[in-house]
N, C-alpha and C positions, 0 to 999 in steps of 0.2 A: 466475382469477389476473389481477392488472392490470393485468403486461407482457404477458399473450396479449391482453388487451382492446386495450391501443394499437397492438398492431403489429398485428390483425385493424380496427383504424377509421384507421390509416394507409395501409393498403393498399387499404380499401374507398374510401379519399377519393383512389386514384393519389398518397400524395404519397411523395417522399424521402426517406430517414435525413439529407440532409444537409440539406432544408429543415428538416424538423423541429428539427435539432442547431440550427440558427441562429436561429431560430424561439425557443429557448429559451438560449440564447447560450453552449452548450457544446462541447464536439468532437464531431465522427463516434463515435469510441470510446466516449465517453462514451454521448452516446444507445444507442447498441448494447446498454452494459449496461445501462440501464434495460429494452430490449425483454427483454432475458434472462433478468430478473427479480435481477442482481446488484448492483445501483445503486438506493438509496429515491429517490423525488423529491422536493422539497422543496416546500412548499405554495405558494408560487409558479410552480414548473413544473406543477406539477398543477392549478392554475388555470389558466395559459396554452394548456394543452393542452387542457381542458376549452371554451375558446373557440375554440380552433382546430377541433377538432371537433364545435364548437356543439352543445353539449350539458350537461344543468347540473353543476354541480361536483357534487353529491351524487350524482347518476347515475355519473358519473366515478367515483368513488372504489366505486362498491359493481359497476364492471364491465356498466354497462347503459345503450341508451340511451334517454333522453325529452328532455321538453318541456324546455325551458333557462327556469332558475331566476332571478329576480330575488330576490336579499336586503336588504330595508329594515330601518331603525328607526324603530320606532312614532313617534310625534310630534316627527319629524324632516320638514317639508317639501321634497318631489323635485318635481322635474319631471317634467313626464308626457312617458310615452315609448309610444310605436308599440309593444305587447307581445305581438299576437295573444293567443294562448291560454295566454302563459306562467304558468306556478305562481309564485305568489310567496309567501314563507317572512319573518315576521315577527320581526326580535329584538326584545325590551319595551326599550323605552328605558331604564326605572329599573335594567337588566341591565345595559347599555351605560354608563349613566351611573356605577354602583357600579365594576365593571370599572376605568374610569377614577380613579373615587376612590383603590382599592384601590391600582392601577398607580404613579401620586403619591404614593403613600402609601410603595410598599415604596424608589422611587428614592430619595426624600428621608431616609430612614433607614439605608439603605445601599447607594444607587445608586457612592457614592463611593469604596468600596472599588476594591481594582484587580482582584481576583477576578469581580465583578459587569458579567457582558458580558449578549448575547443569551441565549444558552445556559442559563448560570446561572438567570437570570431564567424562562424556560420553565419550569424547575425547579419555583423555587418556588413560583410559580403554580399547578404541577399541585398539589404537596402540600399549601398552602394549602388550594384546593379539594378535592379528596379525602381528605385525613387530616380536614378538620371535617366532610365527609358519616361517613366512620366514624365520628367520633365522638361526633355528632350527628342523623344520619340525617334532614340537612337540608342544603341548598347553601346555599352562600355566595356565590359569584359566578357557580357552576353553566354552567363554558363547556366548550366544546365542544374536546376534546385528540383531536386524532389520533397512532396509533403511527406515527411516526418511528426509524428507525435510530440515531440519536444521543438518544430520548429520547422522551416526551409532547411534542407541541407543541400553543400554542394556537390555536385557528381565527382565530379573532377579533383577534389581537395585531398585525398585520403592518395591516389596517388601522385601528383605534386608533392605532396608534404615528403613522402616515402625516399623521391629523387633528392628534393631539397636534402633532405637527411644525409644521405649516401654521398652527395656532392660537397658535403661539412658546410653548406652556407645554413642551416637549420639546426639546434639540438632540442629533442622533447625529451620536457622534464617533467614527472607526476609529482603534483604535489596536491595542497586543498587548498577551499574558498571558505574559510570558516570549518563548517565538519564535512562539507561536498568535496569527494575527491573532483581533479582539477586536473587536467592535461595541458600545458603551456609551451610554447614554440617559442624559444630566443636564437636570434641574432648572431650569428658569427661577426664578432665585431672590426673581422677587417671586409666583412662583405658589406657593399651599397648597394641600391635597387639602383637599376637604370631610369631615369623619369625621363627619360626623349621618347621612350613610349608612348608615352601619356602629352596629352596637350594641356594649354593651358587651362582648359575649361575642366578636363575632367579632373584634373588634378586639386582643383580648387571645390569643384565637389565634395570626391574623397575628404579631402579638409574638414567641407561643412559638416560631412555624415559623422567623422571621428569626433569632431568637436561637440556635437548635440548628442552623442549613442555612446561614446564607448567608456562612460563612468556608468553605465545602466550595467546591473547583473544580471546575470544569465536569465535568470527567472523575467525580469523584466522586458527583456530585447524577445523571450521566449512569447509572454505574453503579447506584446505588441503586435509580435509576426503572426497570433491568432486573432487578431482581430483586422489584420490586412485583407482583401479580396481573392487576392492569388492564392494563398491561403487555404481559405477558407473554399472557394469553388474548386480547388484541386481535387482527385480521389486519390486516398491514401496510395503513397507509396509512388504517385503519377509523378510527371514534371507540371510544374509551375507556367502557365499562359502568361508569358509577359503582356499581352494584350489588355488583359482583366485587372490592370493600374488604371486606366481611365473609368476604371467603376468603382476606385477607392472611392468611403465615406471618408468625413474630413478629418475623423480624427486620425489618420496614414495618409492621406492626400500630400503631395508635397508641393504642386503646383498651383498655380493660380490660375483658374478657369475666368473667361471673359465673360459679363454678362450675354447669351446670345438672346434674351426675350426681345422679341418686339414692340414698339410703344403701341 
């Protein structure tokens, strides 16, 4: 369990509940419930603790420790850094790059609604990618969700959004959805998504996904994603089996299964 794992690598490091809580910029109480196992973390706290405890994020999350993880994209030039024997885990650029496409693609289409915060957006990300591996039994942008409390989230979204930012094609603006504060991604309106990316199938997916999901509120695209399979069989905090789509019930199923009974 991943609240005995931090409060067994808090203890082994001598440190506080209230270093820790500041450490990640919440109350005492708060941290608490996380050791208790009644509080999700959010994939930002779950990175931070994962440095704090030096130790790699994927270690982190599956409750073990090892070697601390560097994550690159492929032909993207870094600097070279002092890594001793660290592991280091490659994402393909042309992943990163579509990702980004796709991302432009869905704000410019309907980033502008007032429904359309972080949240939402998680959303339809997941089911984008997952409803076209059902229905296809291929990825699409093939990223990596973990179960969250409030939903699928994506790995990779927090920092894309960050680059998008710094590159001026992305501005984030807090605002609310009614009294729920509201985090919203607009548009640099001289940037286009590149769609040579994208074929024409999957482009015409995306279409389908925005056009049935993204008037749904967070609350509802939240609930949905709870009654999905992937979901549901994850363990907190894990990544999402894209496999465990062919064991949607129907009411998330998106494809049409052939009768295979026998006469």
């Amino acid at each position: 369990m991943l609240a005995k794992f931090i409060q067994e690598q808090r203890k082994k490091r001598n440190l506080s509940q209230e270093f820790l809580a500041s450490t990640l910029k919440i109350s005492r109480p708060t941290y608490m419930q996380i050791e208790q196992g009644e509080r999700d973390l959010t994939i930002t706290e779950a990175k931070k603790l994962a440095e704090v405890f030096d130790i790699s994020f994927e270690g982190f999350l599956e409750g073990r420790e090892d070697t601390k993880t560097i994550v690159k994209i492929e032909g993207k030039k870094k600097q070279k850094r002092e890594a001793g024997e660290e592991i280091r885990i490659s994402i393909p650029q042309q992943k990163a790059d579509k990702f980004r496409q796709v991302l432009l693609y869905i704000l410019k289409k309907v980033g502008g609604k007032p429904n359309i915060g972080m949240t939402v957006l998680y959303k339809l990300l997941y089911f984008i990618d997952f409803d076209y591996y059902e229905k296809y039994e291929d990825q699409l942008m093939g990223l990596v969700y973990l179960k969250n409390h409030r939903g699928p989230t994506p790995l990779l979204f927090e920092d894309l959004i960050g680059d998008m930012v710094k590159n001026g094609e992305v501005e984030i603006i807090k605002s609310k959805f009614y009294q729920y504060p509201q985090t919203k991604y607009l548009v640099n309106p001289e940037v286009e998504p590149d769609l040579s990316i994208l074929n024409g199938k999957e482009q015409e997916h995306i279409d389908w996904e925005l056009q049935r999901l993204s008037d749904l509120t967070a609350t509802q695209l939240s609930n949905l994603s709870h009654k999905d399979v992937p979901w549901i069989s994850a363990e907190n905090s894990k990544p999402l089996d894209y496999e465990s789509v062919f064991y949607r019930t129907s009411e998330t199923s998106v494809r049409e299964y052939g009768n295979t009974d026998e006469d």
